[in-house]
PAGU-693545 format. One line per field, with one value per residue (C-alpha): residue number from 1; residue in one letter; chain; x, y, z negated. Coordinates in Angstrom, 2 decimals, always signed. Last residue first. Layout:
N
num = c(NUM, ...)
residuo = c(A, ...)
cadena = c(A, ...)
xx = c(X, ...)
yy = c(Y, ...)
zz = c(Z, ...)
//
This chain:
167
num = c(167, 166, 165, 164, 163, 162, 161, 160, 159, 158, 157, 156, 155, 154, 153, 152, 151, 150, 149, 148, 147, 146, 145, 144, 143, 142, 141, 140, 139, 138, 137, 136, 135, 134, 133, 132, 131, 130, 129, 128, 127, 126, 125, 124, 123, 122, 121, 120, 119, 118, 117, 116, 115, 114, 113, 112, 111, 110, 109, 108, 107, 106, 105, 104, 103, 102, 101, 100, 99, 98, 97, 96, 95, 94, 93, 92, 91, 90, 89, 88, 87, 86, 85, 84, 83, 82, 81, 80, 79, 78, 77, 76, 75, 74, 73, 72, 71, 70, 69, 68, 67, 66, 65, 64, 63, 62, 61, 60, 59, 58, 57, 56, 55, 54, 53, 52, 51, 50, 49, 48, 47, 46, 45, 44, 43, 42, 41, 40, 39, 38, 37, 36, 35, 34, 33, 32, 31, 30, 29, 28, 27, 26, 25, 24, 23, 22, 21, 20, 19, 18, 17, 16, 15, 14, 13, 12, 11, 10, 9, 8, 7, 6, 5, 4, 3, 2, 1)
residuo = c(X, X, X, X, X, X, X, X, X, X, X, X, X, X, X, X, X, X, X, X, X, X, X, X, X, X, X, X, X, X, X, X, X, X, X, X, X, X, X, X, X, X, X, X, X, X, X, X, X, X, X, X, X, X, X, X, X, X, X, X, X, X, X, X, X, X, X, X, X, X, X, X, X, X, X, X, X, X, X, X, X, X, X, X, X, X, X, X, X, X, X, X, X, X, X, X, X, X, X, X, X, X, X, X, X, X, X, X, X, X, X, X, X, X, X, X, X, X, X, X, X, X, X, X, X, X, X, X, X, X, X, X, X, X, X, X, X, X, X, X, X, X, X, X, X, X, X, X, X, X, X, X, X, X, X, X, X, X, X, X, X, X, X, X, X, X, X)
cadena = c(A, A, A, A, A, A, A, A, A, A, A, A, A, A, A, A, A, A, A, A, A, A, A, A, A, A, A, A, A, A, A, A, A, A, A, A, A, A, A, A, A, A, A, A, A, A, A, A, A, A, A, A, A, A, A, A, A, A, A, A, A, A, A, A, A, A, A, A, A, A, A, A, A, A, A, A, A, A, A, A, A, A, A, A, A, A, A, A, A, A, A, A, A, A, A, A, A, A, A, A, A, A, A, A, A, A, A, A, A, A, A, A, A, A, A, A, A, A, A, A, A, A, A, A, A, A, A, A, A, A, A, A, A, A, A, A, A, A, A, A, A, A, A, A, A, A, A, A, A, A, A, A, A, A, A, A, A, A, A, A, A, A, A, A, A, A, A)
xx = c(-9.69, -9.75, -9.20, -11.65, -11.85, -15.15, -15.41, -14.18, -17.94, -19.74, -22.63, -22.93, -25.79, -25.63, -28.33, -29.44, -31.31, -34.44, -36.83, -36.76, -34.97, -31.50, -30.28, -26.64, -25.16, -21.65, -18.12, -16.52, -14.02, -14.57, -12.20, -13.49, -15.23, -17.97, -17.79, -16.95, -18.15, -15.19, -14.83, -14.59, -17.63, -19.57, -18.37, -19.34, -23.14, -24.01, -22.42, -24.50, -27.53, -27.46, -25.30, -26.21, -24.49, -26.41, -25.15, -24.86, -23.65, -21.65, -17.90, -18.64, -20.50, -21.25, -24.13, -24.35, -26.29, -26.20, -28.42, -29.96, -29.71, -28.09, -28.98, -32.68, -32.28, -30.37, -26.47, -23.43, -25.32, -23.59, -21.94, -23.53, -20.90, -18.94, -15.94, -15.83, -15.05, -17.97, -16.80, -19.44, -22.02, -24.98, -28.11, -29.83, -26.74, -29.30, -30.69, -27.36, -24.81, -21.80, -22.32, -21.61, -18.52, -17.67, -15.56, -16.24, -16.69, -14.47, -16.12, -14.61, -17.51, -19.92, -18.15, -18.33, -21.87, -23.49, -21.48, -22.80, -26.00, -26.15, -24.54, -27.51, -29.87, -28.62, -28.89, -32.59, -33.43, -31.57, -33.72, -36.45, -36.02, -34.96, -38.01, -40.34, -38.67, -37.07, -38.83, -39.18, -39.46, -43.13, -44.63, -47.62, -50.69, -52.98, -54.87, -53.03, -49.93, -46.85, -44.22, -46.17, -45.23, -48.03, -50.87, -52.17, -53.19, -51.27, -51.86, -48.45, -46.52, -48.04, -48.30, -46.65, -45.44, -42.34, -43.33, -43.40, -41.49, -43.43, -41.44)
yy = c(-35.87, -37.66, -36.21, -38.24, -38.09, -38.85, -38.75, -42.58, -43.00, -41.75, -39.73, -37.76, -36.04, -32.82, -31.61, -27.93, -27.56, -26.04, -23.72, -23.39, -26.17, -26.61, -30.18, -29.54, -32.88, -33.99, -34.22, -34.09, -33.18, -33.62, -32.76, -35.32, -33.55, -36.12, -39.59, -40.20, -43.28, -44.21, -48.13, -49.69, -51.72, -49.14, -46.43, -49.39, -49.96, -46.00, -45.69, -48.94, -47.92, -44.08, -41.29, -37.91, -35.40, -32.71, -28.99, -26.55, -22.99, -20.46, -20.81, -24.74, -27.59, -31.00, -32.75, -37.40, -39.21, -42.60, -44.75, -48.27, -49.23, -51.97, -54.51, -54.27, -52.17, -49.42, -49.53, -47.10, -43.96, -41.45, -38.31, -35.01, -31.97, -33.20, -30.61, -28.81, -28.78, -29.08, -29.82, -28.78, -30.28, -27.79, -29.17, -26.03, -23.48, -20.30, -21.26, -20.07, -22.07, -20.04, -21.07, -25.07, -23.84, -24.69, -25.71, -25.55, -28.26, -28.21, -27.01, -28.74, -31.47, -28.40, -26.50, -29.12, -30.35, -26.97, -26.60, -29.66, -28.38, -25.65, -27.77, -29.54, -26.41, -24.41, -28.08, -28.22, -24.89, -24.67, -27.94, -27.02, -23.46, -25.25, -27.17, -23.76, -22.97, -19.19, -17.15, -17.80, -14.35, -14.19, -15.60, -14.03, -15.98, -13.57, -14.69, -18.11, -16.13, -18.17, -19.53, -20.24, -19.09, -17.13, -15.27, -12.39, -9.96, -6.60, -7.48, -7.72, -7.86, -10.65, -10.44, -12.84, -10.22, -10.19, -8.65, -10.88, -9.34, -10.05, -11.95)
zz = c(-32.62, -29.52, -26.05, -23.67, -19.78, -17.82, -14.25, -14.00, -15.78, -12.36, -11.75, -15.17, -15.67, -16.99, -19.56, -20.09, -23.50, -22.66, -22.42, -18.85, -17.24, -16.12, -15.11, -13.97, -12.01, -13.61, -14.30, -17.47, -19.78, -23.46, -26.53, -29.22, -32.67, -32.94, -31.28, -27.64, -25.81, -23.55, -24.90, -22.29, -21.89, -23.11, -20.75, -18.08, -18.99, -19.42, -15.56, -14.45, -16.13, -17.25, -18.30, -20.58, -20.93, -23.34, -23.35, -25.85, -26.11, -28.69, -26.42, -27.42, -27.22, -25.68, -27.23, -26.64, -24.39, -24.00, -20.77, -20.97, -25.09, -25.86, -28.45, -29.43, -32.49, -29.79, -29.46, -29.87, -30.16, -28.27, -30.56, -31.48, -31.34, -28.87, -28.12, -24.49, -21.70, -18.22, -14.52, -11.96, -9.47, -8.99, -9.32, -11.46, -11.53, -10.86, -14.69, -16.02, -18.00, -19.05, -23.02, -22.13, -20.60, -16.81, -14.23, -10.34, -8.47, -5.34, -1.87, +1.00, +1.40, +1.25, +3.54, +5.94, +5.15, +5.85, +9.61, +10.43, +9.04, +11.63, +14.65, +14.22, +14.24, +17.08, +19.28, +17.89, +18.51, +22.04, +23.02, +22.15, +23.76, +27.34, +26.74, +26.47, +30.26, +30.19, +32.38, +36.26, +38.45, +39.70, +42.54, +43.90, +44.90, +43.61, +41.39, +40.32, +39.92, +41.29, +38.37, +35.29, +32.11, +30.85, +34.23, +32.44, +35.48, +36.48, +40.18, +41.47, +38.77, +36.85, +33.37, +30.89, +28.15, +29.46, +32.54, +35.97, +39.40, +42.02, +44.93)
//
């Protein structure tokens, strides 16, 4: 048996013969290489047990807390807890009853932020009350929106996320 080159030569006659087993030239068989399905099937396996491995440490991974004056624009999507005092409150309603999201400014540490919630989450801070009017304390937990130019905004995903100090 003919020993094949990685580069998919035949050893016996020095011909390009690829993957298969017995040169077509020749007739000599060559040492098998690694099947292309076995490689599919490595890849995929490699790449499953990759984002396994993502969503583990992701699920682990508490958000971290922030001021508005930390914000970066490497921090675009990430998940953190924001302090600080509002320095713009939520409008309480819209002329045609109530409006479908509220924002209001978090500050402090010399940088802004605006939080801003909307249908269902807007609909239940409402309802009970949480809307925070200037000079609260504000923790809360959110999505970073960071674009160039500016104001970052974090979007809150949940109203239980929200916890008001008042003044």
């Amino acid at each position: 048996m003919a020993e094949s080159t990685d580069s998919g030569k035949c050893g016996s006659c020095g011909r390009y013969i690829g993957p298969v087993v017995a040169c077509p030239y020749c007739g000599a068989e060559s040492a098998g290489r690694l099947p292309l399905r076995m490689l599919h099937w490595i890849a995929i396996l490699l790449g499953v047990a990759g984002l396994a491995a993502l969503y583990a440490t992701a699920r682990q991974r508490t958000p971290d807390d922030l001021h508005p004056a930390q914000i970066t624009p490497a921090m675009n999507f990430a998940r953190v807890w924001m302090e600080g005092e509002v320095t713009r409150s939520a409008p309480r309603a819209n002329a045609a009853g109530r409006a479908p999201s509220l924002s209001f400014t978090l500050g402090g540490d010399g940088g802004e932020t605006i939080v801003t919630a909307t249908g269902p989450v807007a609909a239940t801070l409402r309802e009970q009350g949480l809307l925070p009017a200037r000079g609260d304390h504000v923790r809360v937990l959110g999505r970073l929106s960071v674009a160039a130019g500016e104001k970052p905004r974090l979007f809150m995903d949940s109203s239980e996320h929200l916890q008001v100090r008042r003044k």
